[in-house]
N, C-alpha and C positions, 0 to 999 in steps of 0.2 A: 337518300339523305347522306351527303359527306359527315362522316367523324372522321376526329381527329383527336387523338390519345395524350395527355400528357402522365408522364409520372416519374417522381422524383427526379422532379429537374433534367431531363431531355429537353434541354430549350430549344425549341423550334418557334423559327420567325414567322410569324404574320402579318401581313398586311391589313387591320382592322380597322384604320382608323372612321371607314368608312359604316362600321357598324352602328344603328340605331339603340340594340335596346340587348340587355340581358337577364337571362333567368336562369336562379342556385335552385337548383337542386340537392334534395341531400342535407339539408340541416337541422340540427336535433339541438342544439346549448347554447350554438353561435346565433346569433341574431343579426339579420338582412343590413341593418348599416356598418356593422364593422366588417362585413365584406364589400360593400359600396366603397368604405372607406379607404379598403387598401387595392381593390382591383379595381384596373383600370384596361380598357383593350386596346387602346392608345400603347400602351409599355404595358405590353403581355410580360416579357420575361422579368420586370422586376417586379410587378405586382408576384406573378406564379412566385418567387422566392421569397418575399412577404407573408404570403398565405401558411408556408410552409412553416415558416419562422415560429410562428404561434402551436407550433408542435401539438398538434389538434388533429391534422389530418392522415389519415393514412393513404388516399387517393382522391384525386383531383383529373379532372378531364375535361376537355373544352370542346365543347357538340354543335357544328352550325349546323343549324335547323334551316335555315334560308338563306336569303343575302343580306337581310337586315338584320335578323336574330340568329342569337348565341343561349347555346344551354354550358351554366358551368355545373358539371355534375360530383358533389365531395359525399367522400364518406369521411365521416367522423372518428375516433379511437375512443373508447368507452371512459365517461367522463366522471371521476371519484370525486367523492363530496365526501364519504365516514370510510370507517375502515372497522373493521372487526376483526382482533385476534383471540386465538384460540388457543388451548396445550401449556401456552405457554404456565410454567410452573415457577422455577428458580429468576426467572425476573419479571418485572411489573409491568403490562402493558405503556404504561407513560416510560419506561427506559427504551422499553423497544423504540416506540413511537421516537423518541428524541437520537435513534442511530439513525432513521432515515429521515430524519426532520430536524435538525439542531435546535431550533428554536421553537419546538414544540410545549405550551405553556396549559395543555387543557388536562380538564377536571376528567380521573379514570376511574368516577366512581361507576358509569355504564357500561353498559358493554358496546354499544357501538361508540365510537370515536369521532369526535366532527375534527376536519382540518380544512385546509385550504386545499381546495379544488383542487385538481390538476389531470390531464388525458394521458390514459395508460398507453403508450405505448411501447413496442419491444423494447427500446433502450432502458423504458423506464422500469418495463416489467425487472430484467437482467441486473436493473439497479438495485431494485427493493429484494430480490430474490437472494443477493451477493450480500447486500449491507448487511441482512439480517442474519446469514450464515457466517461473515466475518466476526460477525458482532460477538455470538456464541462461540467460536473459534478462538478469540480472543480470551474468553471465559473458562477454556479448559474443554469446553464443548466436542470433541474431534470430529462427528458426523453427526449433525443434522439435517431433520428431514423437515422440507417445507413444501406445502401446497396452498399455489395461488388457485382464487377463483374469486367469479365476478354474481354479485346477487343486485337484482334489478330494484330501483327504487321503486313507489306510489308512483311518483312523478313520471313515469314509464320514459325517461330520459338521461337518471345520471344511472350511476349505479355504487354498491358497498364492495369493499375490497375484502372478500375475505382471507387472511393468512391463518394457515391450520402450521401447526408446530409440532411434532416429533424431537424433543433434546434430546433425548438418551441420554448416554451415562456423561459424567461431568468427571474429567480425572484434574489434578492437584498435584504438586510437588514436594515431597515431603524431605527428601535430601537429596542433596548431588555429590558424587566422589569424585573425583580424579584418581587416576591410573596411572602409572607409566614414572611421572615426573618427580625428579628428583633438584632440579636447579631453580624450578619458581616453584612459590608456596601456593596451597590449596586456593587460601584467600585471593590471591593474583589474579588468578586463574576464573575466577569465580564472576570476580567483578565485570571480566567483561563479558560474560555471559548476560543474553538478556532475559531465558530462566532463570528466576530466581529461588531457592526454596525455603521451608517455612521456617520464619525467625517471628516468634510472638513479642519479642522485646519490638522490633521494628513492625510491628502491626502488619506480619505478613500471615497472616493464619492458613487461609488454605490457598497458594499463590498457583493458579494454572498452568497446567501443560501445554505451550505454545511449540507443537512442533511445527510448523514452518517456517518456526527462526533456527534450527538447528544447523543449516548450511550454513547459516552466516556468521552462527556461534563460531565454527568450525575455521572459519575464517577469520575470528577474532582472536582466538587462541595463537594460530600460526601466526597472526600478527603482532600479538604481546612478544612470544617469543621470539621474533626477529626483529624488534627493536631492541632488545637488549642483549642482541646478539648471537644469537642461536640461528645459524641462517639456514641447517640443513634437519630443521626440523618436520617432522611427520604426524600428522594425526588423522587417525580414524575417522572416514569420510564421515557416520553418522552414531551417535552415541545409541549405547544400552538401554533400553528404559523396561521397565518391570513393572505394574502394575497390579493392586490388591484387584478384590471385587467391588473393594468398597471406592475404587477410584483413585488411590493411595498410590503415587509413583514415586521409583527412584530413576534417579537421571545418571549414568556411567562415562562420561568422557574418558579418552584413551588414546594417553602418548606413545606415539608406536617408536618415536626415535626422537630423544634432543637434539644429541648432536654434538660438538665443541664448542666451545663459547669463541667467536672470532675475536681479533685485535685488530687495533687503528694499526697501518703503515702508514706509508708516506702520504704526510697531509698536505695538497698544494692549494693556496689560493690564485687564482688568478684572473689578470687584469685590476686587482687592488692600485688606483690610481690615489685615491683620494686619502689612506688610511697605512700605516703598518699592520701588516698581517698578523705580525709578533703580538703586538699590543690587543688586538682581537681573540686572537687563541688563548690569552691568558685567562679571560673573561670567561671561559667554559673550560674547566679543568678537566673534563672527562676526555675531551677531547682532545689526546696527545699519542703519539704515538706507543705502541705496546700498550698503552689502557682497554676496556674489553667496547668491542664497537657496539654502540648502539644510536638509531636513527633520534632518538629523543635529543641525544644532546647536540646532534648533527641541526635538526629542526632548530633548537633554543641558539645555534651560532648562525641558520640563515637568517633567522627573526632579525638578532642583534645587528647583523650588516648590513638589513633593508632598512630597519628602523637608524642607523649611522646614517646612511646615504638619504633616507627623507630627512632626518633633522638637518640636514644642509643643501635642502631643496631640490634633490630629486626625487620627483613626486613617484614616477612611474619605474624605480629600480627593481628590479629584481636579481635573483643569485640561482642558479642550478647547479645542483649537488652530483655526480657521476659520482660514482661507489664502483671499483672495480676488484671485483671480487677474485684471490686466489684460494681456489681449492684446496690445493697442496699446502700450500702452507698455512693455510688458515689465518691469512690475513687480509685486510680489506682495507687498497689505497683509494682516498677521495681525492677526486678535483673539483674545488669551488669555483663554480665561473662567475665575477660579476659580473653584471648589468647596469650601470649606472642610469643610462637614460640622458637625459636630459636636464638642466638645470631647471628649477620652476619658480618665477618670481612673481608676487602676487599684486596683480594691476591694481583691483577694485575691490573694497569690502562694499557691499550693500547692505544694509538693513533694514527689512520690513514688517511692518504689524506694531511699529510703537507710536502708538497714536497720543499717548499722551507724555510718554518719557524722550527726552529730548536726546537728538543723534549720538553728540557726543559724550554724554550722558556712560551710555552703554560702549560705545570704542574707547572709552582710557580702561577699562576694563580689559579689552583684549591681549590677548601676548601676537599678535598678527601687526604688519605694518605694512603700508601700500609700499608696494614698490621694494619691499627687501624680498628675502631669501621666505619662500612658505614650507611651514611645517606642521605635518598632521600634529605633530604633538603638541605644538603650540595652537592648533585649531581645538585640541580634546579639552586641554587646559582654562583657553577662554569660553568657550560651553561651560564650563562649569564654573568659572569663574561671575559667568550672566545668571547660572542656577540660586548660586552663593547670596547677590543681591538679595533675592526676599521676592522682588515682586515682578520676576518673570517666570511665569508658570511655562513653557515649552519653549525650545529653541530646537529648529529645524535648519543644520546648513546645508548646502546643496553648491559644489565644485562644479564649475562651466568654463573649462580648458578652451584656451582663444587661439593658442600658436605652440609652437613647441619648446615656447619660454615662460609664456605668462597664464595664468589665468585668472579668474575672478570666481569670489567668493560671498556667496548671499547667505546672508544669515534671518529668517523669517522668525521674528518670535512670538510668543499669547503673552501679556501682560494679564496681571492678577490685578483683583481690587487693591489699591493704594492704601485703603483705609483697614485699622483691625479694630474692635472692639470685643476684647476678653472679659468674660464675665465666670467665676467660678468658687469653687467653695474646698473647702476641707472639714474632716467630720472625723472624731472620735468620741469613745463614750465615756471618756473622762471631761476635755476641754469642750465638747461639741463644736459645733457647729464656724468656720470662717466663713467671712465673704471677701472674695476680692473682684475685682475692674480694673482696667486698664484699656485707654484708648490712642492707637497711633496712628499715625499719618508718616507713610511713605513714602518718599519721589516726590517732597514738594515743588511743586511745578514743574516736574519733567528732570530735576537736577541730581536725585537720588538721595538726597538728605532727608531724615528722619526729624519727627518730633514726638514726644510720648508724653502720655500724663497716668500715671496708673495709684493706686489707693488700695490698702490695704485692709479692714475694720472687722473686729470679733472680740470676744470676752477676753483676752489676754493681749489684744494687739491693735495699735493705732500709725498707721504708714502709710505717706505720700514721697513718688518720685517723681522727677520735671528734668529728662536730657533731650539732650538736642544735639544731632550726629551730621557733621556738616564733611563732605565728600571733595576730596583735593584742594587742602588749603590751599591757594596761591598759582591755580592750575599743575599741583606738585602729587604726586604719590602719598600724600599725607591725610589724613582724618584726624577730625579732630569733633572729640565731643564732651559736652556742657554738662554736668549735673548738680541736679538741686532737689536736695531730700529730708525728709522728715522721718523721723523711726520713732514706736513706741512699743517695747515688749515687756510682756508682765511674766515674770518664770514666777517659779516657786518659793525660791529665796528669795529676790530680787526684783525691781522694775529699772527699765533700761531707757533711757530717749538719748536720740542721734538728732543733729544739726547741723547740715553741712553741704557744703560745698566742693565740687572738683572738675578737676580739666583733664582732657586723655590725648595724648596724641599716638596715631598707629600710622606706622611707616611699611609699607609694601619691603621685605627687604631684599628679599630673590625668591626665587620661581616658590611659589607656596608656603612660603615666610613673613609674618609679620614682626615688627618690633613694635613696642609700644612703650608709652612712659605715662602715668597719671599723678597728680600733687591733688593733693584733698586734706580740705582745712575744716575739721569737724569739732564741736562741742557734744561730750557726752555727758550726762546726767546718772548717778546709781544713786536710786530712793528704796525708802520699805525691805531695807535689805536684812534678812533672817541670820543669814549666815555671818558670822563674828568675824572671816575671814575675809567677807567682801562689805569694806566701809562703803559709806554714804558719801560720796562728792560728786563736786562735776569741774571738767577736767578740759582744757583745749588743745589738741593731739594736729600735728603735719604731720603725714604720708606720703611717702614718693614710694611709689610701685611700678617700678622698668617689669615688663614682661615679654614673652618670646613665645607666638601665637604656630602653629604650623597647621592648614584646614586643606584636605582634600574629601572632606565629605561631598558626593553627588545633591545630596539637594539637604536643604535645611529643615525640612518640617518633616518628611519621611525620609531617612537616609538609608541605601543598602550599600554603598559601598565606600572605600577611603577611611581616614584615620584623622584624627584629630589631638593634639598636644599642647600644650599651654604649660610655661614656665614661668610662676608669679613669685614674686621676691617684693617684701615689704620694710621699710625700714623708716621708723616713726620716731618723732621726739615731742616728750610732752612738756608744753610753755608752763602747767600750773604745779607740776611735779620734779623740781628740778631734781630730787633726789632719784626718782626714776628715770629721767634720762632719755637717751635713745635703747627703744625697742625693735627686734626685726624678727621676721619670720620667711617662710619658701614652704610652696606648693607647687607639687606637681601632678597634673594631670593627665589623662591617656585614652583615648577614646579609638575603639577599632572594629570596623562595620565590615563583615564578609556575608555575601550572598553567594548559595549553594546554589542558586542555580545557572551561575557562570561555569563552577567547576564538572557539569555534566552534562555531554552535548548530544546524548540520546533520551535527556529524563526532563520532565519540564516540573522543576522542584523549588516553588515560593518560599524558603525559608532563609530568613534573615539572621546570622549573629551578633551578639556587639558585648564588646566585652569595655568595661570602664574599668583603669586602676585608678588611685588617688591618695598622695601622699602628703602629709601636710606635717610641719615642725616649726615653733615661735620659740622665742626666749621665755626665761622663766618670769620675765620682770614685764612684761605683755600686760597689757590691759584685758579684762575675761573679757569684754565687747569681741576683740578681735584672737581670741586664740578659736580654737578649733570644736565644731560642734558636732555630735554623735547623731543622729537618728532624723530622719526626714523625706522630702522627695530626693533630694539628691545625693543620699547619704545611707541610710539603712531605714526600707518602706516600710517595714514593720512596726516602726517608731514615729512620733511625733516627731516636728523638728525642735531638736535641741535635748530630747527626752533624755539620754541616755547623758549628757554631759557635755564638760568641758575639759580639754585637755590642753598640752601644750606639746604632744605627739599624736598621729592619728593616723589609720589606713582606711581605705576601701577599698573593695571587686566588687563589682557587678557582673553578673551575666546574663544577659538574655538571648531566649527564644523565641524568633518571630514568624507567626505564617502570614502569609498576604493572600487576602482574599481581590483578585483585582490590583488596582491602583491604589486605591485610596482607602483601605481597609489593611489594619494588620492587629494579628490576635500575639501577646504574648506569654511568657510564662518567663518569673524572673528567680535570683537568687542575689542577695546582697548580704558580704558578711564584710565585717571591719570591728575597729577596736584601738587600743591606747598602747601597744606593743606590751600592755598584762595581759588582759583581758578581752576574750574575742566576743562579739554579738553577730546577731543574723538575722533575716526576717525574709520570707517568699513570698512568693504570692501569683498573679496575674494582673492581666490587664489591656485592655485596646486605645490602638490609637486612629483615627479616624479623620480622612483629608474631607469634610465635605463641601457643599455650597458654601455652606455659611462660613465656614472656616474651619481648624484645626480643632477634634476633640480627643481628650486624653481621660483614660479612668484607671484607676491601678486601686487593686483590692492585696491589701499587704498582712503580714499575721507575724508576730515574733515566734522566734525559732524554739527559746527557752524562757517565757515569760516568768518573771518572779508572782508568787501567791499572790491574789488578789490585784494582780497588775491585769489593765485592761489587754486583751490579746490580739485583736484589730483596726487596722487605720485603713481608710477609704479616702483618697484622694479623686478630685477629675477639675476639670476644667474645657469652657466652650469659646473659641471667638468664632467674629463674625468681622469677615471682607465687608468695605462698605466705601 
């Protein structure tokens, strides 16, 4: 009987086509049609590499038995269905399970483990043996011991994985020093360590000993200090570490030599075709000559000359920096070489996935033009600028360079539901209970323009609003929007009703600037009024309000980054009051979004800042409707709105703290203090905001700082809409 051998792919050709018939040998989990299915003796060799694909077998062999029959003869690799760990102590079978499984979701209340099948082979073995040793490595673990073995099912065909676990001792970091150094401070030095040691303010209690980052520690050190100058600096290959019994380690770094701090010499640019050198150099002050050299400020002036040469369409510039170092005199002359590249003009925008918002809809929004000069930054701009709108949920662009002049630019977006319906409440335990609604319509037909209707109703409160936001009067850079409103507030002293009308126009005015002007002609009503110093009338009041918008927040519903400012100027004259006159007042607001985890490119850290200022001043001869009010959602959370007062001066700060869990989750924890420039108030608290299906939901749990006796001491706000 000829055999003939295969194994791991030795492709050897055959002639088969003439064979009748074949017979597996060898199978234990596979079943006879998914070997029909991918072998064929027709195309021996890509079937054989098919077979193999299914990482199942460990040997495969092809046996003619005659001239008509074929024996394929496989052995299988032992086939895992459960797993069983054992030893394991300081972590939980489900943690382990989810190092070698990421998406591992099952119940550890048993001891064996069901998962998804899979065939042990060597790779895989070496995998599960590594993963689990890194895992505990990672943990402070420094040697463990691990033993695989295989226990056969009933089924006398798959089998359980058993992993036995030995951790030994588990060491932790409890301080780190530094040695040696006398020109960077401890902290410096520290941070870029990825050791870290234990800081309980920062919820680091007992932080791991990771010694196989210490070479690279080693290397980051030497790298701190030669970018700030230190070029013939020395450190100790591998640091000190000292260890209790109880696993308690100190970590010793050691500066064996600084060194002199070098200085900039002769700084040359060259090939500067397009730009004054002079005028560049100014722009990074560090960078002059006799200042002390360092690579940071070198990097922040090649940034600046790349990003000069794309904002005037070279896409592909680049700059390299030659540093040539004297020993002797301890200076370091640079030559900047640019690169300019190529001009790049931009043939074609494309845009796709707006299936209901109309082309150019979305391009008078861009800062991009066919056929001018392209620029990333004017691509970063218009992204955000389609975020800004409201109801494009992703934009994805993608650069398809055509020539060594032009290229094209698709822009792929997801549109959101068009529709919102907010429904939500407020609750305290003095006023109880509000209700509010509000329902809008987005992008009427494709054009971008809004319509809204929203209603107010509760024990102290009767409010309906009706604007209408209509996008590029006249095909012009202009907005312009309609309102028509109703108010009813019932305070303590007083009840208040609004009646009126107003028009807004908002002008794009340069790169991230709005101008705007609004005239609103309202009838106000004061009834039931307690206080002897606020009569009973009703009064008909213009307002013109020019204000000065500035928005680079990333997206409108969850923001992490960019700032926001608004400067509103009011100046009113009352028809029924000639004695009162003209009235005016100015606000100013401040809104600024930093996420941490742009600033650290080894830590992956969801936490969001924002800090809000807000400054507000009216005249004294102000109607109380519009002078300024203390305590609310947007004002100080601990308070109702309005609780705290009225002023005719007024501050706030906010600050928050935000984690993201995901996308569409973020938890925060705030602080809000303001006041009348007498008198300061505060109130903290928390709160989540939440992107979901349905739409945006907000809860904020708020408590005053220094509640007077018998004054209620918590407000609960939230509110849900719904896309539709």
């Amino acid at each position: 009987m000829k055999k003939i051998k295969v194994l791991f792919f030795p492709y050897i050709f055959l002639n088969l086509s003439f064979a009748q018939s074949l017979i597996v040998d060898g199978l234990k989990t596979i079943d006879l049609e998914t070997i029909n299915n991918i072998f064929s003796l027709k195309n021996f060799d890509n079937s054989l590499k098919s077979l193999y694909k299914l990482q199942a077998f460990s040997k495969i062999e092809l046996i003619k038995k005659n001239k008509d029959k074929f024996i394929l003869k496989v052995k299988e690799y032992p086939k895992i269905t459960k797993i069983i760990i054992k030893g394991n102590k300081e972590f939980s079978k489900k943690e382990l399970l989810k190092a070698l499984f990421p998406n591992y979701q099952e119940d550890e209340s048993s001891e064996t483990l069901n998962i998804n099948s899979f065939y042990l082979s060597l790779t895989k073995y070496k995998k599960i043996l590594n993963s689990i040793k890194n895992y505990y490595k990672k943990h402070g673990f420094s040697d463990p011991k691990l033993d695989i073995s295989l226990k056969e099912n009933p089924d006398k065909k798959t089998y359980t994985l058993v992993i036995s676990i030995k951790e030994n001792k588990r060491y932790w970091v409890k301080n780190i020093f530094i040695k040696g150094n006398k020109k960077i401070r401890d902290s410096e030095i520290k941070d870029v360590l990825l050791n870290k040691e234990q800081a309980i303010l920062l919820f680091r209690f007992r932080p791991p000993l990771l010694r196989e980052y210490f070479p690279q520690e080693i290397e980051n050190i030497k790298a701190l200090y030669k970018r700030k100058g230190y070029l013939d600096v020395q450190v100790k290959d591998l640091p000190f570490v000292k260890c209790t019994s109880k696993g308690e380690c100190n970590i010793t770094y050691v500066i064996l030599k600084e060194g002199s701090q070098y200085k900039f010499g002769d700084i040359t640019i060259i090939n500067a075709k397009y730009f004054d050198p002079k005028d560049i150099l100014k722009k990074v002050k560090k960078v002059r000559k006799g200042k002390p050299f360092n690579y940071e400020s070198l990097e922040k002036l090649k940034h600046l000359i790349i990003k000069y040469y794309q904002e005037n369409g070279f896409y592909n510039s680049n700059v390299i920096i030659k540093p040539q170092i004297d020993k002797q005199r301890k200076i370091v002359n640079v030559k900047i070489i640019c690169i300019p590249g190529k001009r790049y003009f931009l043939n074609r925008i494309n845009i796709k996935g707006n299936y209901k918002t109309k082309d150019w809809t979305l391009r008078r929004e861009l800062d991009l033009k066919e056929k001018y000069i392209f620029s990333p930054e004017g691509l970063f701009r218009s992204v955000r600028q389609l975020y800004q709108l409201g109801f494009i949920e992703k934009v994805e662009p993608k650069i398809n360079i055509i020539d060594n002049q032009t290229l094209n630019l698709t822009l792929k977006v997801k549109e959101r539901a068009f529709g919102i319906l907010k429904v939500g409440a407020a609750w305290n335990t003095v006023s109880g209970f509000f209700a509010r609604a509000s329902v809008s319509r987005a992008n009427l037909k494709g054009t971008g323009d809004t319509i809204n209707f929203s209603a107010e109703i509760g024990k102290d409160i009767l409010y309906f609003d009706i604007f209408y936001k209509h996008y590029f009067l006249f095909d012009k850079p202009i907005n312009v929007i309609f309102n028509l409103y109703r108010r009813k507030d019932i305070y303590e002293q007083y009840t208040s009703t609004k009646t009126g009308i107003s028009i807004n126009f908002e002008e794009k005015w340069k790169k991230d600037w709005y101008f705007s002007q609004k005239f609103t002609v309202t009838k106000n009503s004061i009834k039931d009024s307690k206080d002897p110093e606020i009569q009973n009338s009703t009064n008909t009041y213009f307002i013109f309000s020019p204000a000065l918008k500035y928005n680079t927040l990333d997206n409108p519903y969850l923001p992490h980054n960019g700032s926001y400012i608004k400067l509103l100027t009011n100046l009113g004259y009352d028809f029924s009051n000639t004695t009162r006159g003209f009235f005016k007042g100015a606000s100013l607001e401040f809104i600024y979004y930093i996420n941490l985890d742009d600033y650290f490119y080894n830590k992956k850290i969801p936490v969001t800042l924002m800090n809000r200022v807000y400054f507000g001043i009216c005249s004294t001869n102000t109607p109380i409707d519009y002078k300024f009010y203390l305590g609310g959602d947007y004002s100080i959370r601990g308070y109702d709105y309005g609780e705290i007062g009225t002023f005719n001066k007024i501050w706030t700060n906010t600050i928050e703290v935000g984690y993201d869990f995901g996308n569409i989750l973020r938890s925060i924890l705030f602080l809000d203090i303001g006041g009348d420039f007498k008198k300061i108030y505060g109130g903290y608290g928390f709160g989540f905001r939440l992107l979901s299906p349905l739409g945006p939901i907000r809860f904020d749990f708020g408590w005053k700082m220094n509640p007077k006796e018998n004054q209620n001491n918590f407000n609960f706000h939230f509110g849900i809409s719904s896309y539709f």
